[in-house]
ZAMARGU-4260 file (C-alpha; in steps of 0.2 Angstrom, whole numbers, plus 5000, padded with zeros to 4 digits):
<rodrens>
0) 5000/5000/5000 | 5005/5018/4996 | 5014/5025/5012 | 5005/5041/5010 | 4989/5032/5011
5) 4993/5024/5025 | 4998/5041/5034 | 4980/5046/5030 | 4973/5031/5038 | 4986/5035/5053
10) 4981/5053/5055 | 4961/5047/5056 | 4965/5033/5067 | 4974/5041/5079 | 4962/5056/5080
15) 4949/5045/5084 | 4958/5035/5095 | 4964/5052/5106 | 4946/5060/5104 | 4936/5046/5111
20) 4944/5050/5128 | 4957/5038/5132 | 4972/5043/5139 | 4985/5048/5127 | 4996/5037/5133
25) 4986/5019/5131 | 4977/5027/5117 | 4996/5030/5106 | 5002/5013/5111 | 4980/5004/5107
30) 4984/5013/5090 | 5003/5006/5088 | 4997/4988/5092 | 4985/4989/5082 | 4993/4997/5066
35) 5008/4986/5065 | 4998/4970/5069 | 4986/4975/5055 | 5000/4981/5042 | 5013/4969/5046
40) 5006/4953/5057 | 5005/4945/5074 | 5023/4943/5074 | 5026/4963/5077 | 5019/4960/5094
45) 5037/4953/5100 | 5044/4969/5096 | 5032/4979/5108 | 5039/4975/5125 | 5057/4979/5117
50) 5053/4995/5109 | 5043/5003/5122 | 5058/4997/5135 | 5071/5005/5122 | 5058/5022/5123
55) 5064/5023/5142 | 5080/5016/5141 | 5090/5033/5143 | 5101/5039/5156 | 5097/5058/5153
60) 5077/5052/5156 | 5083/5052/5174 | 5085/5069/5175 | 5065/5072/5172 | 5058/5065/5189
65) 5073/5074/5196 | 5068/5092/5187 | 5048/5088/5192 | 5053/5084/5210 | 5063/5099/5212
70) 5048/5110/5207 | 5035/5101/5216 | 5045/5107/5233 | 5047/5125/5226 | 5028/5123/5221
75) 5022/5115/5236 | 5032/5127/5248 | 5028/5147/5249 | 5043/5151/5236 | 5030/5155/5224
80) 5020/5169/5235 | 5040/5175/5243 | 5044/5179/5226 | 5028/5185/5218 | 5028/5198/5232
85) 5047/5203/5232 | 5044/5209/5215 | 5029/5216/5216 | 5037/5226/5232 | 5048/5232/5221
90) 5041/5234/5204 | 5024/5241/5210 | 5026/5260/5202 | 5026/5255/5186 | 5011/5255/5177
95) 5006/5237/5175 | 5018/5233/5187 | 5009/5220/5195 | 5004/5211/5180 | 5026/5211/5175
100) 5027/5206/5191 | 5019/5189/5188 | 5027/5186/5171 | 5044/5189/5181 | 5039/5176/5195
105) 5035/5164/5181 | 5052/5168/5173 | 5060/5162/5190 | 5049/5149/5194 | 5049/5141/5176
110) 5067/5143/5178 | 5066/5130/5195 | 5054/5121/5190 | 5054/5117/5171 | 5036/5113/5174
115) 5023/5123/5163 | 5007/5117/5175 | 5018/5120/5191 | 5022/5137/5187 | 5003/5141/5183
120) 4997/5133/5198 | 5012/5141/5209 | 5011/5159/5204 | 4992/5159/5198 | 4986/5153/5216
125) 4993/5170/5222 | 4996/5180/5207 | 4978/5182/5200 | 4966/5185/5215 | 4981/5199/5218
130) 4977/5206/5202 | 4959/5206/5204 | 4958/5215/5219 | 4967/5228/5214 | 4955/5232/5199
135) 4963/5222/5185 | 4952/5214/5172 | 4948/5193/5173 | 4957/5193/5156 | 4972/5200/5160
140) 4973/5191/5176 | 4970/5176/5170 | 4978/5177/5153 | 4995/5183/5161 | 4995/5168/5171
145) 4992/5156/5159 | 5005/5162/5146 | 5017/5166/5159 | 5016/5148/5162 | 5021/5142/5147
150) 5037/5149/5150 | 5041/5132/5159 | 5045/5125/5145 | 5056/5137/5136 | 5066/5143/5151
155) 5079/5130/5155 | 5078/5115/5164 | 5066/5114/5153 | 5057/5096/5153 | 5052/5098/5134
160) 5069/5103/5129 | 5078/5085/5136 | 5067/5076/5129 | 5067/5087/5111 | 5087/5081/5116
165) 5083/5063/5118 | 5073/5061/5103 | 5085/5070/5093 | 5102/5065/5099 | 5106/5083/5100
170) 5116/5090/5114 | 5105/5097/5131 | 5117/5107/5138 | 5115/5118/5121 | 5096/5116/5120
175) 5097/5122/5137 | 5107/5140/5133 | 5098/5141/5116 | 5083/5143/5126 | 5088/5156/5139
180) 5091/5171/5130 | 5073/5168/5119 | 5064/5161/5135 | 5067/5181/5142 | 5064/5191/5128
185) 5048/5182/5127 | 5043/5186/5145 | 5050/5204/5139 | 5037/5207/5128 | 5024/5200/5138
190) 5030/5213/5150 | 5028/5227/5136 | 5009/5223/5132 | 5009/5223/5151 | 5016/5242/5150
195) 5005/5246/5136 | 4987/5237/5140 | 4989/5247/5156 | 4993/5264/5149 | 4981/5262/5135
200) 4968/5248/5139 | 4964/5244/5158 | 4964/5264/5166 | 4955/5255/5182 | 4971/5245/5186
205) 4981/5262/5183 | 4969/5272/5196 | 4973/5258/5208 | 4990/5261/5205 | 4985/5276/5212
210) 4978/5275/5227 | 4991/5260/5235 | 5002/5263/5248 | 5017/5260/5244 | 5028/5246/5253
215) 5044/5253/5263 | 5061/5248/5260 | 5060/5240/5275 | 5047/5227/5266 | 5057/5226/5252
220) 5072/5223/5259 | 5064/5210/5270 | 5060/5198/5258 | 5076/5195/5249 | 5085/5181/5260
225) 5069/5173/5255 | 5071/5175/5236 | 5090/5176/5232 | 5093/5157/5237 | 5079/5150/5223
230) 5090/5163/5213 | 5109/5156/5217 | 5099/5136/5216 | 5097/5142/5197 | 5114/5150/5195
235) 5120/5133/5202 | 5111/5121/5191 | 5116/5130/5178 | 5135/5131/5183 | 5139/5114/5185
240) 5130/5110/5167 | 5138/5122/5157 | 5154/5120/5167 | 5159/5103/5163 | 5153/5098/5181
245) 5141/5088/5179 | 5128/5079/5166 | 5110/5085/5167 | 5105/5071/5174 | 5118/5074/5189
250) 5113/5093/5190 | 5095/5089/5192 | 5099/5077/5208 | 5111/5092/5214 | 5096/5105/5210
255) 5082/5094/5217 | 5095/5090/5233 | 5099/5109/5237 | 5080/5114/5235 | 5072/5100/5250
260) 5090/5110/5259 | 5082/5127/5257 | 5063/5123/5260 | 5070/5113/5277 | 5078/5128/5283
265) 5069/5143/5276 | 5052/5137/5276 | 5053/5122/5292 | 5047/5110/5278 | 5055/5094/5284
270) 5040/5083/5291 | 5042/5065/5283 | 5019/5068/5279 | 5023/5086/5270 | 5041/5077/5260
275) 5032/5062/5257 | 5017/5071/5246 | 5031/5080/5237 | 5037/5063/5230 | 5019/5055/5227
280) 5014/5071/5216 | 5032/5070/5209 | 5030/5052/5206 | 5013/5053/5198 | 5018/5067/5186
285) 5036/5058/5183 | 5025/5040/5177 | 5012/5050/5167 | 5027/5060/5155 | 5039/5042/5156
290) 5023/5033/5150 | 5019/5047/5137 | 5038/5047/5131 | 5038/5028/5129 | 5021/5026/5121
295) 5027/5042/5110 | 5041/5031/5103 | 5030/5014/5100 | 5020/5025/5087 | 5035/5034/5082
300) 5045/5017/5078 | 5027/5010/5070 | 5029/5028/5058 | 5046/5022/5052 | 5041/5005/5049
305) 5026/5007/5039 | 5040/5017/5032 | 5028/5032/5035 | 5041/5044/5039 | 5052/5044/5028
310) 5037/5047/5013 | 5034/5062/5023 | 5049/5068/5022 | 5053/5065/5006 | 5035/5075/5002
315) 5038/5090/5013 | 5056/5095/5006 | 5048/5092/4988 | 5034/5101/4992 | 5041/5118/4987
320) 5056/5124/4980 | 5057/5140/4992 | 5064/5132/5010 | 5054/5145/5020 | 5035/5140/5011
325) 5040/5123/5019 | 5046/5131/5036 | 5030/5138/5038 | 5019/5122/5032 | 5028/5114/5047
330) 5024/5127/5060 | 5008/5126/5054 | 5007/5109/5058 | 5016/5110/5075 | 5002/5122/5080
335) 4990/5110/5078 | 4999/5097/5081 | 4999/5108/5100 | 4980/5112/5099 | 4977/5092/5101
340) 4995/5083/5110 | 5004/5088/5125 | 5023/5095/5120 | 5032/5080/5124 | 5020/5067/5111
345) 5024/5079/5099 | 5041/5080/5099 | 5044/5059/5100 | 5030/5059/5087 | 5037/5070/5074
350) 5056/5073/5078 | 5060/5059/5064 | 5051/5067/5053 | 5053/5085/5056 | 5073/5086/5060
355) 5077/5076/5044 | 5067/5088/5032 | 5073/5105/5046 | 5092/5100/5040 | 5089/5094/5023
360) 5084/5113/5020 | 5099/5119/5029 | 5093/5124/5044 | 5102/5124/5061 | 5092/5111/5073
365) 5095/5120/5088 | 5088/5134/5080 | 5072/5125/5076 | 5072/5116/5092 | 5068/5134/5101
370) 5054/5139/5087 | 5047/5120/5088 | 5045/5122/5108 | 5036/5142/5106 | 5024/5132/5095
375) 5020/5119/5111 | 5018/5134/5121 | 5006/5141/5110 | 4996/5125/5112 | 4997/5125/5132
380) 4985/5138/5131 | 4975/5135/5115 | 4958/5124/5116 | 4952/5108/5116 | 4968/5104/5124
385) 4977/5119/5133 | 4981/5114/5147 | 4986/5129/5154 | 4969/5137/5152 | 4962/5121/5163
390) 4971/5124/5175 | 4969/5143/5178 | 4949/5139/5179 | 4954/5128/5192 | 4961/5142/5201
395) 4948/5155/5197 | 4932/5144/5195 | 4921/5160/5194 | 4926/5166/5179 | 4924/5156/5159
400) 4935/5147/5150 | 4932/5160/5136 | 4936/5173/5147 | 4952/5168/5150 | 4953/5160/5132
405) 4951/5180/5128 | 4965/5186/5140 | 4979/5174/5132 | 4976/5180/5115 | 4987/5194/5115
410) 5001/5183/5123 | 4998/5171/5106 | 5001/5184/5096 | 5018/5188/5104 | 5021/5171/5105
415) 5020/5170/5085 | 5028/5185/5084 | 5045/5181/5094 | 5043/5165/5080 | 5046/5179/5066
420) 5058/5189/5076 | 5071/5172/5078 | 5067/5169/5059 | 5077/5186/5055 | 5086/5186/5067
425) 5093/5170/5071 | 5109/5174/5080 | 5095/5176/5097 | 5094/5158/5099 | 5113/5153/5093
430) 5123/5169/5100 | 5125/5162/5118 | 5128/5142/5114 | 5140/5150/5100 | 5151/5157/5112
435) 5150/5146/5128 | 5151/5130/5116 | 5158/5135/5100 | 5149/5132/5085 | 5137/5120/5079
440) 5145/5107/5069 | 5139/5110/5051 | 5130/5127/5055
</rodrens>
């Protein structure tokens, strides 16, 4: 059979499969089975057990229940309040100040945590009744929130980005500085609609402004020892990465180590109950993305076999003669690919596919691993999925999905707009790795 048929019959079956409510992870691995036995025989069914194990079988993986156990203690501890109010202290002049306030306490916390849902839950829990209170609008409040969230996944350690590393056999170290210097410019712009919705938009939140009193320098000096160690655990992580200390799989046992140290001391959290549901919320949320990851490369390994992926290829880089007519047709794709699949199912889904044509067209992958990942953010908080947007109504069960649906679309218009900036100027996402690592080899 034609392999492009069989990628029709693919895409519809899998759709089906993921829209009938199953989990994603037993609904990729149902469709998997079911594929191979129907294309190639029962006898595929002794490769099953062997590809999903090989799915798992990475020693980088480890750092992933490391990174999600390091954020669950910042997340389940008041870091998140300490430093959403040492920056609102010391940001609260500026017009829309609290509103940057939160997308800087997402910057940090998505910078702890690598965890898009944490950082929401974390900052949002504190950050959004804040706003409303003090007269700004449910779209803002929420919005804000929900894209500062994605953040988490841009921002190294970033979860998506090790595996985008795994799946790609490209280096996570350097994903991890490619993402840094984009990761901030993003929560920069947020921060200038924050400016500008306030000077031009929202007056009520600017007439609050107002009418505050202002915090003394005693307040905001108080609050510092509580902030400036999450800051040096960061600075550390990062350290003994990019220093040749140690592998990411190391640094997130350091980083995850030194955080249970802090919220011990600063915070008296050290009961065995309170550390205990730390590691069960860890643990489950760890299971749920290894399961994803391994079920990810099942269907990923059924693609290549049905020898799906490399007709897919071969299409997309005929497809046009201009490079960038089929740059955008992928991102196209990624976005919906993001309306329907969490981050990490689209990267082990389509990695084999995408990297091959991304490189054919001579484009650096590092490059398009940052581009590729501001497209999943997009998704987190983008319907029927969006998982960011969910979780926000659970914080704020009083106001609508489209209300908050309303208050993020600004922030996906940056989002797609920071995709064209790194287009012209790619030197954004390469400038750093370039000169801590030297060059990319080929680019």
């Amino acid at each position: 059979m034609d392999p492009l048929l069989i990628a029709v019959i693919v895409a519809v079956f899998t759709l089906i499969v993921l829209f009938s409510g199953i989990p994603i992870a037993f609904g990729l691995s149902f469709v998997s089975i079911a594929l191979l036995v129907a294309f190639e025989g029962f006898q595929m069914l002794d490769v099953f057990a062997e590809t999903f194990y090989a799915g798992l079988n990475s020693f980088v993986l480890l750092s992933i229940p490391m990174f999600i156990l390091m954020g669950m203690a910042v997340a389940n501890s008041p870091a998140g309040k300490d430093l959403y109010t040492g920056l609102d202290r010391w940001l609260w002049r500026v017009p829309g100040g609290l509103v940057i306030s939160n997308i800087g306490a997402c910057s940090v916390f998505a910078a702890l945590s690598g965890s898009s849902p944490a950082t929401c839950a974390a900052i949002g829990t504190m950050g959004i009744p804040e706003m409303r209170k003090r007269g700004y609008s449910d779209q803002i409040a929420t919005g804000t929130i929900a894209a500062g969230g994605t953040l988490g996944v841009l921002i190294p350690p970033s979860i998506v980005l090790i595996v985008y590393g795994i799946a790609t056999g490209t280096s996570i170290g350097r994903l991890f500085l490619c993402g840094l210097v984009p990761g901030f410019m993003l929560a920069g712009m947020f921060a200038i609609w924050a400016l500008i919705h306030s000077y031009f938009i929202d007056k009520d939140s600017a007439k609050a402004l107002k009418n505050r009193t202002p915090p003394t320098f005693k307040e905001k000096i108080e609050v510092l020892p509580r902030i400036l160690p999450f800051l040096a655990i960061i600075a550390g992580v990062l350290y003994v990465l990019y220093g040749g200390v140690a592998t990411p799989s190391e640094a997130s046992g350091v980083g995850a180590f030194l955080v249970f140290v802090l919220i011990a001391v600063v915070y008296k959290i050290y009961q065995p109950k309170k550390i205990w549901n730390i590691v069960k919320v860890s643990m489950k949320e760890s299971v749920m993305i290894m399961f994803i990851i391994a079920a990810s490369y099942l269907f990923a390994f059924t693609l290549s076999q049905l020898y799906v992926t490399q007709s897919l290829a071969q299409s997309m880089v005929e497809l046009s003669s201009n490079k960038w007519v089929v740059f955008i047709l992928i991102n196209i794709f990624l976005l919906i690919a993001g309306f329907f699949l969490p981050p990490v199912a689209v990267i082990v889904m389509t990695s084999a596919i995408l990297l091959p044509v991304i490189t054919t067209l001579g484009f650096d992958p590092y490059w398009f691993a940052i581009v590729f990942t501001i497209n999943m953010e997009i998704g987190l908080i983008t319907p029927p999925v969006g998982l960011n947007l969910y979780i926000i109504k659970g914080i704020t069960p009083d106001v609508s999905l489209s209300e908050i649906l309303k208050g993020s679309i600004p922030f996906m218009i940056i989002m797609a707009l920071a995709i064209l900036i790194l287009c012209i100027f790619p030197e954004i996402v390469t400038w750093l790795p370039d000169k801590i690592m030297g060059k990319s080899l080929g680019f």
